[in-house]
N, C-alpha and C positions, 0 to 999 in steps of 0.2 A: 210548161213545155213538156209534149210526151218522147219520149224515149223506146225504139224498137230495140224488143229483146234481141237477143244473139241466136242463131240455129243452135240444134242439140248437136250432143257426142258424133265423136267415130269412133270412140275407144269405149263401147258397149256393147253387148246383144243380148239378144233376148228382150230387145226393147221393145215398149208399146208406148204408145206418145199422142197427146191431142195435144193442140193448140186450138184457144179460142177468140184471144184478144191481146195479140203481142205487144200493143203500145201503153204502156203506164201512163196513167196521168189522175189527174188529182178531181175523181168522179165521185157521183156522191155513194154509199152504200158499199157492197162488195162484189169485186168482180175478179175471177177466175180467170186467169192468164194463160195458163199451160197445166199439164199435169200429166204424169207416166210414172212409168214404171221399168228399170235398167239395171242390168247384171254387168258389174264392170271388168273389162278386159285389163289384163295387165299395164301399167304407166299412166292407169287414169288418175287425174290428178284437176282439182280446180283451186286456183287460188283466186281472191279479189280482195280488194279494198270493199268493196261495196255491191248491192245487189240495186235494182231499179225495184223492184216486188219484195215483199212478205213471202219469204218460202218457209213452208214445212217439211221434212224431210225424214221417213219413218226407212229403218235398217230393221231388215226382216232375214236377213241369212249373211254371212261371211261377216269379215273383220277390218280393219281399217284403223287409222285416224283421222281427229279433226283439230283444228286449233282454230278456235273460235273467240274473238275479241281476244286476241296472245296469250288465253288460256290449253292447254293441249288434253283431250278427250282419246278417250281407247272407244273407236265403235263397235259394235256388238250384238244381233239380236235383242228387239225390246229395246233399243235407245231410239229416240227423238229428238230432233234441235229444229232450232229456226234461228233464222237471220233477217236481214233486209236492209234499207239502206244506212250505210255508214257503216256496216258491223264487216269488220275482214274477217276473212275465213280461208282456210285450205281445207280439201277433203282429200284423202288418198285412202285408194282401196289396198290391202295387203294380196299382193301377187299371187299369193298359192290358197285364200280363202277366200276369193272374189265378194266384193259386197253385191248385195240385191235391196234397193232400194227404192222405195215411192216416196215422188215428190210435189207438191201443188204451190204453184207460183201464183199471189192473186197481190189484188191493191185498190184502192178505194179509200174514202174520208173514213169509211170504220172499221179498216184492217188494223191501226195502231190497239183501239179498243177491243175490237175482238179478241185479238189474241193476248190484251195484258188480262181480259176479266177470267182466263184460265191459265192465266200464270204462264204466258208463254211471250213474253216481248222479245223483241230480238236478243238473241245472243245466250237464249235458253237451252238449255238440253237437260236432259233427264231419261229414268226409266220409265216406261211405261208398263201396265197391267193390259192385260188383256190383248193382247201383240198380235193374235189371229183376227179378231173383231174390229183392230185399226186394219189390219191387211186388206179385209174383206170390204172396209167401207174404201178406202184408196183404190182398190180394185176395180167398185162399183164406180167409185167417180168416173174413174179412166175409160168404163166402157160406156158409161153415160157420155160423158165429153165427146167420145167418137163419133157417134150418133148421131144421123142428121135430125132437124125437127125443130118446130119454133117453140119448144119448150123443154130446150137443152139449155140455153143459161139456166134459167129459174132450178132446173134437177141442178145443175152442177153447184151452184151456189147451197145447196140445202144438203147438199152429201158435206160440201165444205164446213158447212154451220154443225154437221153434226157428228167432224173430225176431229173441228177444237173443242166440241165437249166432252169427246170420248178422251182427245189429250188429257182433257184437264185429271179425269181419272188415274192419275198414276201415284207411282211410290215414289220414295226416295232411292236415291243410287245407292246407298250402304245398305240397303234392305229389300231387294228385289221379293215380288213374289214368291213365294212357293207355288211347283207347278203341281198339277193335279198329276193320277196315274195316266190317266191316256194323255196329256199334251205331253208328259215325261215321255210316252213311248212313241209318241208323233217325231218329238225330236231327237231320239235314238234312230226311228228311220233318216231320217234328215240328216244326221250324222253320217251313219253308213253311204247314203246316194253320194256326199260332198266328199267321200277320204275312199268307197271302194267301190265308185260304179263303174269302173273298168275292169271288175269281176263281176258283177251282178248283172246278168240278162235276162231275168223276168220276174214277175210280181212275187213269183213263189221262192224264186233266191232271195229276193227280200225280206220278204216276210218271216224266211228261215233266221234269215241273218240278224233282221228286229228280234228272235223269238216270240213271234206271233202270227195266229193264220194269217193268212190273204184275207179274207174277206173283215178281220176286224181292222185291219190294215185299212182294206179300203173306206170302210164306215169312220176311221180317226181322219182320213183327208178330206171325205164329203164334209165332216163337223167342223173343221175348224182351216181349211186350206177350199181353194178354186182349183186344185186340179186334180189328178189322181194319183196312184203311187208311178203306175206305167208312165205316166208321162211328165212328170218328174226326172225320172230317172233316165227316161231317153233324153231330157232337156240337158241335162248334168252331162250326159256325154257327148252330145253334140256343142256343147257350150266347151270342154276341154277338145274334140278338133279344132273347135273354132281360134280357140286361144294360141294352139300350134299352129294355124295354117296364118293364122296373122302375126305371130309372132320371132318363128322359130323358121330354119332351111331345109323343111321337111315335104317328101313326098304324099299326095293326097294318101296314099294306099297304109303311109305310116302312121300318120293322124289320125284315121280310123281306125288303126291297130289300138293303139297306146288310147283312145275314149272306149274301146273294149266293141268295138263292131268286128264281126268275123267275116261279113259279106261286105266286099265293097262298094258293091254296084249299089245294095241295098242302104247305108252309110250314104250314097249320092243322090239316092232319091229324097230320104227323109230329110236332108242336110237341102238340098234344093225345094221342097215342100214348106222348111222351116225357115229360113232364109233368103228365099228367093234371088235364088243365083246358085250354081254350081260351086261344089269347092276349090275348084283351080280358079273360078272367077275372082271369090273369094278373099282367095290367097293374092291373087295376084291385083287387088284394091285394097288390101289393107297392108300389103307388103310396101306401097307408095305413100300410103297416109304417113302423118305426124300427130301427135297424141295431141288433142284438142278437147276438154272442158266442154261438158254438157254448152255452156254458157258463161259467155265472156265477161 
C-alpha cells in the first residue's frame, strides 16, 4: 500500500525543491521521490519515528544536531547520514549558524541494496571527502529534477546512482580530510559571509577580508561552489532579514539595517526578486506560521 509523502517546510528559505513521485511503494528498481536543497530558519526542527523513503541528507554550511536511532550527532560541514523506514530521527538546526542542506528522498525493491553496497543503510552518518563534488552533483540533481522532459526520471535517477558512489568515498569521523590551500581559503570566505556580511558590501570587501584578490576569489567559487562570491553574500544577507522579519517585532527598514543594506528600497527590490513577495508580506506570513518539519 503506497503512502503520500507530506509537503515541505515553512521554516526554510533559500529553498529549491522538485518533487517527482510522492507516493512510496514497493516498485521494482529505483525511483526519485523528491529532492532540494534548504537553508533553515530558526525552530526548524524534524522529528519521526520513521520515514516512508530512503533519504540522503549532505550538510554543506551551518551547525546543528541529529540523534539518529537514540544515538546524538554534532552536524557540520562534510557530514552525511540517511535514514528510512523504522529509523527515528530528530534534526535541528542551531539558531545563530543555520544549517544548508541537500536532500533526495527515493524508494524502490533496490534502494535497501543500493545504499548498504556503499555502506550507507539506514541509520548511517559519516564524514565525507570531497564535500564540493557531493554539492555540485545534489545541485545538478535538483536542477535536473526541475526540468521538464521525458527524460528527467532516467537523468534523475543517474545523478542518484552517482551520489551513493561518490558517498561511499569518505573517511572516518576521527580523521577528516585535510583540506588543500584553495578549499582552506574558500572556507575562510565562507566563514567571513556567515559571522560578517553585515559589514561586507562588495566582492572587494571580501576578498580584502579572505586576504585575497577578487578575482582569485572568484576562480575558488567557479571550482568548487554553483554560485559566486556576489551572491553568496547577498544571499547571506537577505537570509538574516529574512530570519528577523519572521522571527522577531521588527520594522522592514530595521531588518535591512541589521543584514547590512544601506538602501531600503533597494533591500525591497532584491528581497522581492529573491523571494517573491515583498518584505512586509513576508513578515506578515511567517509572523502567522507555526514551525512545521520539511516532512511529517
Amino acid at each position: 500500500m503506497s503512502a503520500i509523502l507530506p509537503a515541505f517546510a515553512s521554516r526554510v528559505t533559500d529553498a529549491s525543491y522538485a518533487s517527482l513521485d510522492m507516493e512510496p511503494r514497493p516498485v521494482a528498481g529505483l525511483v526519485v521521490a523528491c529532492t532540494g536543497r534548504e537553508r533553515c530558519l530558526p525552530g526548524y526542527r524534524v522529528e519521526r519515528a520513521g520515514y516512508a523513503c530512503h533519504v540522503i541528507e549532505l550538510v554543506v554550511e551551518g551547525a546543528g544536531s541529529l540523534v539518529l536511532a537514540g544515538k546524538r550527532h554534532r552536524l557540520q560541514p562534510g557530514r552525511l547520514f540517511s535514514y528510512g523506514p523504522g529509523v527515528a530521527h530528530v534534526i535541528e538546526s542551531d539558531p545563530h549558524q543555520p544549517l544548508v542542506k541537500y536532500f533526495v528522498d527515493f524508494f524502490g525493491r533496490e534502494a535497501p541494496s543500493a545504499c548498504a553496497q556503499v555502506g550507507l543503510a539506514p541509520a548511517s552518518f559519516v564524514a565525507v571527502n570531497e564535500i564540493e563534488a557531493l554539492r555540485h552533483l545534489f545541485e545538478e540533481l535538483v536542477r535536473e529534477a526541475q526540468k521538464p522532459g521525458d527524460r528527467r526520471i532516467e537523468i534523475v535517477q543517474t545523478y542518484l546512482r552517482l551520489i551513493l558512489l561518490k558517498a561511499g568515498e569518505r573517511t572516518s569521523l576521527s580523521a577528516p580530510p585535510a583540506p588543500s590551500r584553495a578549499l582552506d581559503t574558500l572556507q575562510r570566505a565562507l566563514r567571513l559571509i556567515e559571522t560578517h556580511h553585515s559589514e561586507l558590501n562588495s566582492l572587494s570587501d571580501l576578498a580584502a577580508a579572505a586576504r585575497v584578490d577578487s578575482a582569485h576569489l572568484c576562480r575558488l567559487f567557479a571550482r568548487f561552489r554553483s554560485d559566486t562570491p556576489q551572491r553568496c553574500l547577498m544571499r547571506r544577507k537577505l537570509d538574516t532579514a529574512a530570519r528577523l522579519l519572521a522571527t522577531e517585532p521588527v520594522l522592514v527598514k530595521e531588518a535591512a539595517s541589521a543584514a547590512g543594506f544601506e538602501d531600503a528600497l533597494h533591500f525591497s527590490r532584491v528581497f522581492r526578486k529573491t523571494f517573491g513577495c515583498s518584505p512586509s508580506d513576508f513578515q506578515e506570513r511567517h509572523r502567522a506560521s507555526i514551525a512545521q518539519p520539511r516532512k511529517a
